[in-house]
C-alpha positions as CSV (number, residue, x, y, z in Angstrom):
1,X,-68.8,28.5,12.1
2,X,-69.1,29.6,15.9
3,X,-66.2,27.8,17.6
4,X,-66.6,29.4,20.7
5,X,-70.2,28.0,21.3
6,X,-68.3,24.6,19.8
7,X,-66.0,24.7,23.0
8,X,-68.9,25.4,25.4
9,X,-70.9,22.6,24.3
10,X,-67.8,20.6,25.0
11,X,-66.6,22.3,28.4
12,X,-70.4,21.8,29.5
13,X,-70.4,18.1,28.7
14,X,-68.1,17.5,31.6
15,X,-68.5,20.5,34.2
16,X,-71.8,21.3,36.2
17,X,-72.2,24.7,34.5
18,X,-74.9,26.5,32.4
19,X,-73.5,27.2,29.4
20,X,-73.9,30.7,29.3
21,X,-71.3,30.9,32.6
22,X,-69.2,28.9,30.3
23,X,-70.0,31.4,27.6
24,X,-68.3,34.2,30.1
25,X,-65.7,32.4,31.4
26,X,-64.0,31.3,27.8
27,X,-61.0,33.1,27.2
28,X,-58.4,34.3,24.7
29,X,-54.9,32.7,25.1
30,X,-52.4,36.2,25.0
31,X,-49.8,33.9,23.7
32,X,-51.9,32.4,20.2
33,X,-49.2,29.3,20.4
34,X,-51.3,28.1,23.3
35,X,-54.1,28.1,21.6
36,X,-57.3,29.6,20.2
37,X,-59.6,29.4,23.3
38,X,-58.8,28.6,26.8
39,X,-61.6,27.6,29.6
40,X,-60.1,28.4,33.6
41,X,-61.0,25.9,36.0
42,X,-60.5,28.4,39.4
43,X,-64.3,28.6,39.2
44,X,-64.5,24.8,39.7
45,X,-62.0,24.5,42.9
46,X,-64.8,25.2,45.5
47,X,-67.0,23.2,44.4
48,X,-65.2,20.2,43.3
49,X,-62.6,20.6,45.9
50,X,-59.6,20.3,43.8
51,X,-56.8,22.1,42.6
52,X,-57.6,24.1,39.2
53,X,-54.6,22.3,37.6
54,X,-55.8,19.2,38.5
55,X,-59.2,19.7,37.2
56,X,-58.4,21.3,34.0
57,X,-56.0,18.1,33.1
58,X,-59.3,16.0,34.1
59,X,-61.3,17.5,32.1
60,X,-58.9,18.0,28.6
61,X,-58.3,14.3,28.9
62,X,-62.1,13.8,28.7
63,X,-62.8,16.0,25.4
64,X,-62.1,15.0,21.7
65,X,-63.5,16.6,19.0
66,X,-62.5,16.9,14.6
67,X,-63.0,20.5,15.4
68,X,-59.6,21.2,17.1
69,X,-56.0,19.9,16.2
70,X,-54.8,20.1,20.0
71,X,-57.1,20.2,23.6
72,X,-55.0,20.1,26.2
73,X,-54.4,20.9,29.8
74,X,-52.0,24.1,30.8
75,X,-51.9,25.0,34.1
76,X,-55.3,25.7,35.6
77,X,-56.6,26.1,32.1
78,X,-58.0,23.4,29.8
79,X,-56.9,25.9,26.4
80,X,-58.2,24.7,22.6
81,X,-56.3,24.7,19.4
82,X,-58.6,25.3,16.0
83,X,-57.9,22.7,13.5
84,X,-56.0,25.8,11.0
85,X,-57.5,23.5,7.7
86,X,-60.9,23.5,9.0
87,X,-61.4,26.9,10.1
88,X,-59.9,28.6,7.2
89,X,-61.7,26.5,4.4
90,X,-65.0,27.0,6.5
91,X,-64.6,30.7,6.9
92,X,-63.6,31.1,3.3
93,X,-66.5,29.2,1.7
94,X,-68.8,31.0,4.3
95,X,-67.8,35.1,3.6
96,X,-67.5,33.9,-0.7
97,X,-71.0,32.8,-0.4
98,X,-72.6,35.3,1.6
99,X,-70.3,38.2,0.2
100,X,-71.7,41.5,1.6
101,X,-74.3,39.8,3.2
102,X,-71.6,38.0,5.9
103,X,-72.2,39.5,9.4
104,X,-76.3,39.7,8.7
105,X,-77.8,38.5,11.6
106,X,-81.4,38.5,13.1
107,X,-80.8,40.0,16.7
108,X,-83.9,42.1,17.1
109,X,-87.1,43.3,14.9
110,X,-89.0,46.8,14.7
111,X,-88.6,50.7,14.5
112,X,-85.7,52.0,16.4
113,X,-85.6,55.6,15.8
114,X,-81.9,57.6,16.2
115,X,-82.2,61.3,17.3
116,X,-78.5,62.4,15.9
117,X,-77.0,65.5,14.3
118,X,-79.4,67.9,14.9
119,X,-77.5,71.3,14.2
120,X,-78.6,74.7,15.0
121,X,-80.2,76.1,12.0
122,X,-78.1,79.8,11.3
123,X,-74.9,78.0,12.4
124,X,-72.4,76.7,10.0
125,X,-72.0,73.1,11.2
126,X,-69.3,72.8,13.0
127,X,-66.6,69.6,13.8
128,X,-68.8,69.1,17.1
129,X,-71.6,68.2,14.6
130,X,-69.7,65.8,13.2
131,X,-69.4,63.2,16.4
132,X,-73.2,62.5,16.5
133,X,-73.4,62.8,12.6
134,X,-71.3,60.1,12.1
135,X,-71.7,58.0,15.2
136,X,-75.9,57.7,14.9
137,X,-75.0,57.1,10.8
138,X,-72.8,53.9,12.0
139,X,-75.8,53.2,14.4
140,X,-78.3,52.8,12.0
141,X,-75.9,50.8,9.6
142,X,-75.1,48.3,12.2
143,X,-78.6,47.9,13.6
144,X,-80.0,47.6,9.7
145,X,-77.3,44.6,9.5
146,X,-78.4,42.8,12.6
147,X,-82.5,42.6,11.9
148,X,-83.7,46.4,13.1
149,X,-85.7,49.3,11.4
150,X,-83.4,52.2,12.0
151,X,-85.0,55.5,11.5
152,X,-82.3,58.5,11.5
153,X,-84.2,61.9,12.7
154,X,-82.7,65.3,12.4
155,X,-84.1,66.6,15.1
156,X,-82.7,70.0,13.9
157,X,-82.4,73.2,16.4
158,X,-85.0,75.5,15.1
159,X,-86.5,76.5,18.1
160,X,-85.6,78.2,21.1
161,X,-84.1,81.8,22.8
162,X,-81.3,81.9,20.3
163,X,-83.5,82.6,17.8
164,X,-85.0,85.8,19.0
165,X,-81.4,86.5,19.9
166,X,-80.7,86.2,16.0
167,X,-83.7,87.9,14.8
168,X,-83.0,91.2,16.9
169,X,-78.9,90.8,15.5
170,X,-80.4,91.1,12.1
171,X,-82.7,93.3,12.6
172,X,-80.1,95.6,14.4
173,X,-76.4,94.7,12.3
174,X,-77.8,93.0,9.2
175,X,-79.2,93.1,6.1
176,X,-80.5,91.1,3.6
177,X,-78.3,91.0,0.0
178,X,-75.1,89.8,3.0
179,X,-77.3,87.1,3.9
180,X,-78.8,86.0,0.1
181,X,-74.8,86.2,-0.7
182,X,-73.7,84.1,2.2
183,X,-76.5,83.0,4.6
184,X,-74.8,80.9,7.1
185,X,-71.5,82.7,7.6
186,X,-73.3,86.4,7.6
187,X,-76.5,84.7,10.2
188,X,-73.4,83.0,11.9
189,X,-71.4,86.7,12.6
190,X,-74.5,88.4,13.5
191,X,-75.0,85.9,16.2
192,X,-71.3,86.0,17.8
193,X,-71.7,90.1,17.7
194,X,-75.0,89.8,19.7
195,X,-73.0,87.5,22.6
196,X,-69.9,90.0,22.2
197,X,-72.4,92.6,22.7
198,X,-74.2,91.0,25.2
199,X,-71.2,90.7,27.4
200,X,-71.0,94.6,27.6
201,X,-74.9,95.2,27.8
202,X,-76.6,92.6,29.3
203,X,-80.0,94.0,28.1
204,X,-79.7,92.5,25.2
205,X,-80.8,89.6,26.3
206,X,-84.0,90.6,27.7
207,X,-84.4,92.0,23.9
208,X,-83.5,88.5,22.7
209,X,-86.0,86.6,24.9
210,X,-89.0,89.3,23.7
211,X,-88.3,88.5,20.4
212,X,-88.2,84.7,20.9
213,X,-91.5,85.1,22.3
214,X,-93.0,87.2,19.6
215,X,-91.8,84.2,17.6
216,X,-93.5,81.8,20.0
217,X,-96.8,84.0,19.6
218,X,-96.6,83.8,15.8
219,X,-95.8,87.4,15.1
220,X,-95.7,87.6,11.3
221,X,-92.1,89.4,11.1
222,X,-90.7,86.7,13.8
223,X,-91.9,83.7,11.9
224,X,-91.2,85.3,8.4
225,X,-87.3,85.8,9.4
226,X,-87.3,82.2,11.4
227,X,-88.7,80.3,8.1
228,X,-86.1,82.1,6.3
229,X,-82.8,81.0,8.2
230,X,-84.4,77.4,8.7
231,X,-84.6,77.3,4.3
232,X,-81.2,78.7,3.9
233,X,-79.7,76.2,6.6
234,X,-81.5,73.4,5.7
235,X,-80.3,73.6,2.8
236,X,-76.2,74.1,3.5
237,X,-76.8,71.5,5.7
238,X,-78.0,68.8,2.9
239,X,-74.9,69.9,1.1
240,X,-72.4,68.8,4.1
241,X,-74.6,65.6,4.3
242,X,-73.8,64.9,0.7
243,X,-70.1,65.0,1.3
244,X,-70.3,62.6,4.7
245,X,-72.4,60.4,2.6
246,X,-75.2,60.7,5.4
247,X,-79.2,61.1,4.9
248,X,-82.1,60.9,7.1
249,X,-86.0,59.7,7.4
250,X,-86.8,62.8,8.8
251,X,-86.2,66.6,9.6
252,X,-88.7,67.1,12.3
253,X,-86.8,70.1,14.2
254,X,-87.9,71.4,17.5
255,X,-90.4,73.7,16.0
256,X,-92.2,70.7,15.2
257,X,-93.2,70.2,18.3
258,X,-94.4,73.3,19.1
259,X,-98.4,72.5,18.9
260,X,-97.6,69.7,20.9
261,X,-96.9,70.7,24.2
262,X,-99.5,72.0,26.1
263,X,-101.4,68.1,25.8
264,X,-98.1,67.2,27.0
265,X,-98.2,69.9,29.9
266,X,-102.1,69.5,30.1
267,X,-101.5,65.8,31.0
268,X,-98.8,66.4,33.4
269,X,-101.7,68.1,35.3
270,X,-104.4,65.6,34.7
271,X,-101.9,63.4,36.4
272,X,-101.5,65.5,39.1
273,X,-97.5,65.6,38.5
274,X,-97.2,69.5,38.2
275,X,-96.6,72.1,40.5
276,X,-95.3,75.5,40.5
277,X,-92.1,76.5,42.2
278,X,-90.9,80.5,42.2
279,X,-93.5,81.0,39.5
280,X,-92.1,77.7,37.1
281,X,-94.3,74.7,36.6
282,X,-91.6,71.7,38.0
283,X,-92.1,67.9,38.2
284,X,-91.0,66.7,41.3
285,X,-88.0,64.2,40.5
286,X,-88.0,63.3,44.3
287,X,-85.8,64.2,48.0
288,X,-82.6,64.9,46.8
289,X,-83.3,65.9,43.5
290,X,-83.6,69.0,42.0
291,X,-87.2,69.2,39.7
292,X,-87.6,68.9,36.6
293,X,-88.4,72.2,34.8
294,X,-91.4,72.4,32.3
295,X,-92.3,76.1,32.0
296,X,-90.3,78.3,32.6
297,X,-91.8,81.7,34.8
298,X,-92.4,83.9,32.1
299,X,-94.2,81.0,30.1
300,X,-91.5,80.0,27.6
301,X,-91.0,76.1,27.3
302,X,-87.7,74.6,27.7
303,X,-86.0,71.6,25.7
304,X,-87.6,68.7,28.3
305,X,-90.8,70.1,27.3
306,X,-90.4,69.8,23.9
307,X,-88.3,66.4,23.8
308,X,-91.6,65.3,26.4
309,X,-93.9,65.7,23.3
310,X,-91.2,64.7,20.9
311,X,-90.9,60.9,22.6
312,X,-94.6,60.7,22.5
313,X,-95.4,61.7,19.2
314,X,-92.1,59.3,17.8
315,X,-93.6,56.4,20.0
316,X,-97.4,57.2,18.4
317,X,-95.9,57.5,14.8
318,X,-93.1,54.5,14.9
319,X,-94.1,52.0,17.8
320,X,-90.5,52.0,18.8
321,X,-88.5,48.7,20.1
322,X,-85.7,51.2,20.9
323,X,-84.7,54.9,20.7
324,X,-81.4,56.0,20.8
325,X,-80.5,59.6,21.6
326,X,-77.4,60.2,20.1
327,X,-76.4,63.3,22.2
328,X,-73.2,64.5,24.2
329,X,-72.2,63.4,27.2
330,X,-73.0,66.7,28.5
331,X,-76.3,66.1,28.2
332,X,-76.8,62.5,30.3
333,X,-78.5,64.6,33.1
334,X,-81.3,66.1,30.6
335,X,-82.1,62.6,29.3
336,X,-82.2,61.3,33.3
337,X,-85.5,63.5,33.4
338,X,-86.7,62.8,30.6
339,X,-86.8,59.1,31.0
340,X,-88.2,59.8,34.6
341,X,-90.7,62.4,33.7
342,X,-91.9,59.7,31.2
343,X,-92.1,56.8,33.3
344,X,-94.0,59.3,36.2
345,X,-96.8,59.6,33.5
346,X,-97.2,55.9,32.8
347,X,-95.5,55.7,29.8
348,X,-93.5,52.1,30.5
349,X,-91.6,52.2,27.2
350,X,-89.4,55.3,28.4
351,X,-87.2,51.8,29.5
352,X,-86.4,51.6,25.6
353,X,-85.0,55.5,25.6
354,X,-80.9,55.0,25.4
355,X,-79.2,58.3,25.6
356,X,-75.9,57.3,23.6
357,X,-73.2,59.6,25.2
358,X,-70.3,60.6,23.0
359,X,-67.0,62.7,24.4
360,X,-65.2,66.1,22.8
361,X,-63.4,66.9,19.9
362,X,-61.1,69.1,21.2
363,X,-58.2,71.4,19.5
364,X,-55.0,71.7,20.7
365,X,-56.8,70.4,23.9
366,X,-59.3,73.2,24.0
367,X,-62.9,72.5,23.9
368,X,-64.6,74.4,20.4
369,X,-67.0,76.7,20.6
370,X,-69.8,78.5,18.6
371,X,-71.1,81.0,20.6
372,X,-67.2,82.6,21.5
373,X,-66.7,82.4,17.9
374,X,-64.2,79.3,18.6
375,X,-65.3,77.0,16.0
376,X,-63.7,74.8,13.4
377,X,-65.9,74.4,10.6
378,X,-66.9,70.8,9.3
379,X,-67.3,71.5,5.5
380,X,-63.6,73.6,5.8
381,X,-62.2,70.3,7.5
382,X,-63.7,67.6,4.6
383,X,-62.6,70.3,2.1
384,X,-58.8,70.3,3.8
385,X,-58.7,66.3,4.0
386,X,-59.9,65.6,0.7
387,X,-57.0,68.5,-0.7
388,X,-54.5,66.3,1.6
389,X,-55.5,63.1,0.3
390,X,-55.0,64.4,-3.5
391,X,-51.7,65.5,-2.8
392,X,-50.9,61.7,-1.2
393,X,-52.0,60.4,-4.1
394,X,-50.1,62.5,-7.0
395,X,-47.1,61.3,-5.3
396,X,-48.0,58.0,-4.5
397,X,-50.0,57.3,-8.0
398,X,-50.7,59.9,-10.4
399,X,-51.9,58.2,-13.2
400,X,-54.9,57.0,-11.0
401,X,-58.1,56.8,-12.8
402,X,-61.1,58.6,-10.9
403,X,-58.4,60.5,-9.3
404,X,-61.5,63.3,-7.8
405,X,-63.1,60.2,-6.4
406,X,-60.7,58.3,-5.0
407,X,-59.4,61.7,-3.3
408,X,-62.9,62.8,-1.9
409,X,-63.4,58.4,-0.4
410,X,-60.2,58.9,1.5
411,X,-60.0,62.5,2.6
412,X,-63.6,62.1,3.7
413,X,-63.7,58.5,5.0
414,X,-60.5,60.0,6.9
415,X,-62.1,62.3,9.5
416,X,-64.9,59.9,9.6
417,X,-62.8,56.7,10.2
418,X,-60.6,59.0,12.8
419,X,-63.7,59.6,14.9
420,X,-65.1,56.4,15.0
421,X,-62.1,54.6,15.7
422,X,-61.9,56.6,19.0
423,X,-64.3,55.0,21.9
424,X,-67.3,57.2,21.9
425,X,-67.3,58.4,25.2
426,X,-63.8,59.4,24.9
427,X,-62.8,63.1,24.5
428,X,-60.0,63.4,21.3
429,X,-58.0,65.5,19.4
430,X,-58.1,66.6,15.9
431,X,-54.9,66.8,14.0
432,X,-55.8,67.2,10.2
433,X,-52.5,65.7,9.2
434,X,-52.6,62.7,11.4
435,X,-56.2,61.4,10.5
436,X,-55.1,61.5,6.4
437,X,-52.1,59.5,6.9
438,X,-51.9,56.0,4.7
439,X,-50.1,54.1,7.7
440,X,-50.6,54.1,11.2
441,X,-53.9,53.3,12.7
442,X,-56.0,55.5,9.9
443,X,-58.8,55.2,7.6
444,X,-56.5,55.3,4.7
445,X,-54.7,52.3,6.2
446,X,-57.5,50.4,5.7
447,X,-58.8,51.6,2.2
448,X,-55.4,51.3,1.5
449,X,-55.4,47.0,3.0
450,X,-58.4,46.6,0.6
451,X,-57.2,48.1,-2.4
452,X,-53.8,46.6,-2.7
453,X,-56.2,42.9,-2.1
454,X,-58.1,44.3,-5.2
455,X,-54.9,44.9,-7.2
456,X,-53.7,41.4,-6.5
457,X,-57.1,40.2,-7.5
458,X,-56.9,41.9,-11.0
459,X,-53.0,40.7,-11.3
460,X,-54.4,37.3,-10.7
461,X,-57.4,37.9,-13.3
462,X,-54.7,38.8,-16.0
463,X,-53.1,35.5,-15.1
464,X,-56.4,33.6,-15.5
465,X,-56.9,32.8,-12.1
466,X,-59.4,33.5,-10.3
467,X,-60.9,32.9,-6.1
468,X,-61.7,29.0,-5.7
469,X,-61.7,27.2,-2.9
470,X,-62.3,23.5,-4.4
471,X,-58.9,22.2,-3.8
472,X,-58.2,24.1,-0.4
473,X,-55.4,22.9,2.3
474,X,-54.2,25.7,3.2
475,X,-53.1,25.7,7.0
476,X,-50.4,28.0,7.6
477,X,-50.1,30.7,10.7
478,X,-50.1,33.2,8.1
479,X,-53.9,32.3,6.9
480,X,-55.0,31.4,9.8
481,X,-54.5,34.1,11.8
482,X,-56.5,36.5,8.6
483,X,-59.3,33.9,8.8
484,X,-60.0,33.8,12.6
485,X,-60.0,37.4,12.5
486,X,-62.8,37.1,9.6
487,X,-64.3,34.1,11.2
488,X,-64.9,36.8,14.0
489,X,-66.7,39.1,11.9
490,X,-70.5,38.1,13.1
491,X,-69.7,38.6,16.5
492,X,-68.0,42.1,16.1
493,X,-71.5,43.4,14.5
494,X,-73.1,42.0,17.6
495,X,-71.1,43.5,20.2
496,X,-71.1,46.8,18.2
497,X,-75.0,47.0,18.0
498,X,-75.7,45.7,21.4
499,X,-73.4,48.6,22.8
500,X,-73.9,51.0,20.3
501,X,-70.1,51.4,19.8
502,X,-68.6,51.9,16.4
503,X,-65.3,51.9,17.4
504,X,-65.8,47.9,18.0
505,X,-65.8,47.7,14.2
506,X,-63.1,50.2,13.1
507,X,-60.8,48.5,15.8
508,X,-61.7,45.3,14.4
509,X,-60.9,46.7,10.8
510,X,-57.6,47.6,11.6
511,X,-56.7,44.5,13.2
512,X,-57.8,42.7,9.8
513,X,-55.7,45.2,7.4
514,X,-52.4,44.2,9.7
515,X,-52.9,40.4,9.8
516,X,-53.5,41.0,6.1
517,X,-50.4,43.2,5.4
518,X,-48.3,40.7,7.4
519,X,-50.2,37.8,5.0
520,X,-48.9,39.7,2.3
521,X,-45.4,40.6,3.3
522,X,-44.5,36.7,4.2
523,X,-46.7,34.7,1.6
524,X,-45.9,34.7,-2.3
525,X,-49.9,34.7,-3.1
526,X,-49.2,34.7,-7.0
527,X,-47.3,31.6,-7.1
528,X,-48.8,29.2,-9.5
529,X,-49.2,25.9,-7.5
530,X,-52.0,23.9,-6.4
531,X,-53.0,26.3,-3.8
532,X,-52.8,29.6,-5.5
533,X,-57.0,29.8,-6.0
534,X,-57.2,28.7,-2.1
535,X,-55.3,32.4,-1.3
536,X,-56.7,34.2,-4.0
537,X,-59.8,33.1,-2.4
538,X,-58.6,34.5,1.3
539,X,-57.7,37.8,-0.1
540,X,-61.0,38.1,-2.0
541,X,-62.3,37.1,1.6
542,X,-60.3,40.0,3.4
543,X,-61.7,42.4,0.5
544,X,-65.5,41.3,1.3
545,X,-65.2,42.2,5.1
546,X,-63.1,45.0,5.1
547,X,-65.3,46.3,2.3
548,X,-68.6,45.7,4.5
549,X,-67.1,47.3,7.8
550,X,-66.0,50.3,6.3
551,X,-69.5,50.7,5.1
552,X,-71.0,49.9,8.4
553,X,-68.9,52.9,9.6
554,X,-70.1,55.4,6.9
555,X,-66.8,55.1,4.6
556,X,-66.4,54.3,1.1
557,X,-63.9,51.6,-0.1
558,X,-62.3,52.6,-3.1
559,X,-60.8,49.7,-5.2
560,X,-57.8,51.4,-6.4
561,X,-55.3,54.1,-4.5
């Protein structure tokens, strides 16, 4: 039940406010001893020409309702007690009857393709992958759970300079057993030597660029050696995917797109949009901005170029409500132009393009990366946390069954939990040993909440008793705080979705495993009285929802630890 809207209705019944002003005004009382939900009259004291303290005692002496044990006047606020009974009985009965299903909501309809991960193929993937990995995986969860069609593409880096960049480093420092032994690492060193290399003869790079466009002329030795590194990294890649639990609809790279943009540039002409500047073809993105680059002077197409031909063809193919490019922040000026290069050629639906921006993973403070040969590797990392997470658990609980299991679900839902707990758009720092720790604001902490609420369950099963909510009067401060937090659940998912923010659920989830732990450190749940099936029934409750958002964020919720 939605006691928020309950208050509106009743706020609205005696001010002259819509209710969705009401709906922004409603706050939450810091202090929860002064309530649940607290309406300020300041807004009112214009209008009504009264003081706020005045109107709010008016008002509170005007509304009655079964809903809410106490509505009184405090100050300028009018603030709303929950009736602890009636909220916890109807949150209970709600999640146990709904079970994973509680949070599914009907927000929105229709395709929404997510443009996330998308590596450079003949790179190991490295801990940058793993921001837009993870945070378009949550995404799509959340967007599945509120009524949406997510679509996850791997719009995979297979095209572009680098490549002829690569094929002249093997060509000149490689050969091929190194590579069939060890394809990404080997492809990986040739490309740092050819930058290290690069530094001290800058020709190189003119030898790069003719071999990228040999490649981009379909020279049989280019595209042979470019198929070859795509195969080999594709397929390393699916591996890491595995581990992170993470698949997609489709692995249309760059190259994909290849065929598709001269229409794109054809049109641009038609549509009298193009011009050339110093030799380029530029769209003009008007006075005191610099223009959009489509072709480069020597003929080579750039990345708006093919993300041009990319938007079409995904709006063509999935008739798109949304698209969400789940990019670095880096980017935000490359999706600018391409939203207004779109909307220059008539295409009306570039207003559905949402460039999701997401901040560093740094080390030691220091940004990573590939091409200095600075790089932390993502399938080292999972490897390390699920090592870390074995150890934890040998002292914690060696004679754990699925040991392997258990040890992979919380070293892996460890890095994952650590980066979506972070806001996206907030640069962080990775410290191996703090994200697999089993207290403190961590993954573990909350695999950890849910199994301990399994291992009362089975304690309770041995016992004969069992989750029932038929003789419920539980109304303590302890249960009701754990089921207003559930209770809360719904609208989490619909904040999360509408801003595309994980971290709205794995801050929720934590706040749910520490009302819990308090729960259990003040309230003897085994007790065999009349209400022992009533709190059996909240921790099976807690279980259900801290279960579902740890899936909604990618990680697995193991039932023992």
């Amino acid at each position: 039940m939605d006691f928020k809207n309950k208050v509106v209705d009743l706020v609205s019944s005696q001010v002259d406010l819509p209710k969705d002003k009401i709906s922004q005004l409603i706050e939450r009382p810091k202090n929860e001893k002064m309530g649940d939900y607290a309406f300020p009259a300041f807004v009112l004291a214009k209008t009504m020409h009264k003081n706020p303290a005045e109107i709010a005692k008016e008002t509170a002496a005007n509304l009655t309702s079964t809903d809410f044990a106490n509505i009184q006047a405090v100050g300028p606020y009018v603030n709303f007690a929950i009736d602890h009974e009636k909220l916890i009985s109807q949150t209970l009965d709600e999640v146990l009857s709904e079970k994973e299903h509680y949070g599914d909501q009907k927000l929105g309809e229709g395709n929404v393709p997510i443009d996330m991960s998308s590596p450079n193929i003949a790179k190991p993937m490295s801990m940058g992958h793993l921001r837009s990995t993870v945070i378009g995986n949550s995404i799509a969860e959340t967007m599945k759970k509120v009524g949406y069609t997510p679509i996850k593409i791997n719009y995979l880096g297979d095209y572009g300079t680098q490549f002829g960049k690569l094929i002249y480093a093997y060509k000149r420092w490689g050969n091929e057993e190194d590579v069939k032994k060890d394809p990404i690492m080997n492809l990986f060193k040739y490309y740092v030597k050819f930058h290290e290399e690069a530094e001290k003869d800058p020709k190189l790079d003119d030898e790069g660029r003719a071999w990228f466009k040999k490649l981009e002329d379909g020279d049989p030795e280019a595209v042979e050696l470019w198929q070859w590194f795509r195969e080999v990294s594709l397929a390393d890649f699916k591996r890491i995917y595995k581990e992170l639990g993470v698949d997609f609809d489709s692995y249309k790279g760059e190259a994909f797109f290849n065929d598709k943009m001269q229409p794109v540039i054809d049109e641009l002409k038609e549509k009298g949009l193009l011009h050339e500047s110093r030799g380029a073809q530029v769209v003009d993105m008007g006075e005191d901005e610099n223009p959009a680059l489509i072709v480069k002077s020597d003929g080579s197409s750039i990345y708006l170029t093919r993300d041009l031909a990319a938007a079409i063809y995904r709006m063509n193919t999935y008739h798109f409500v949304k698209m969400l490019y789940v990019v670095g922040n880096e980017q935000a000026q490359h999706f600018v132009e391409l939203k207004a290069v779109l909307k220059k050629m008539g295409y009306d639906w570039s207003d559905r393009i949402h460039h999701v921006p997401f901040g560093l993973i740094t080390q030691n403070g220091k940004k990573l990366s590939t091409r200095k040969g600075n790089v932390v590797f993502l399938d080292q990392v999972l490897g390390d946390a699920v090592d870390l997470a074995r150890k934890q658990i040998e002292q914690k609980n060696p004679n754990l069954a699925n040991k392997e299991q258990v040890a992979h679900d919380v070293g892996v839902g460890a890095v994952i939990f650590h980066d979506l707990k972070n806001d996206r758009i907030e640069n962080f720092d990775f410290d191996l040993d703090e994200v697999v720790r089993f207290e403190g604001d961590t993954g573990p902490y909350v695999q950890y909440t849910n199994a301990r609420a399994q291992s009362v369950l089975r304690k309770a099963a041995k016992m004969g008793q069992e989750p029932n909510l038929s003789n419920n009067s539980l109304n303590d401060d302890w249960s009701f705080s754990v089921a207003k937090a559930l209770a809360d659940f719904p609208r989490i998912i619909a904040r999360s979705s509408d801003k595309f923010e994980p971290s709205i659920i794995a801050k929720y989830a934590l706040d749910v495993a520490k009302k819990f732990n308090k729960y259990y450190a003040n309230v003897k749940i085994l007790t065999e009285d009349e209400q022992i099936n009533s709190r059996l029934a909240l921790v099976e409750a807690t279980s259900i929802v801290l279960t579902e958002a740890l899936r909604l964020l990618g990680v697995n919720a193991p039932k023992e630890m």
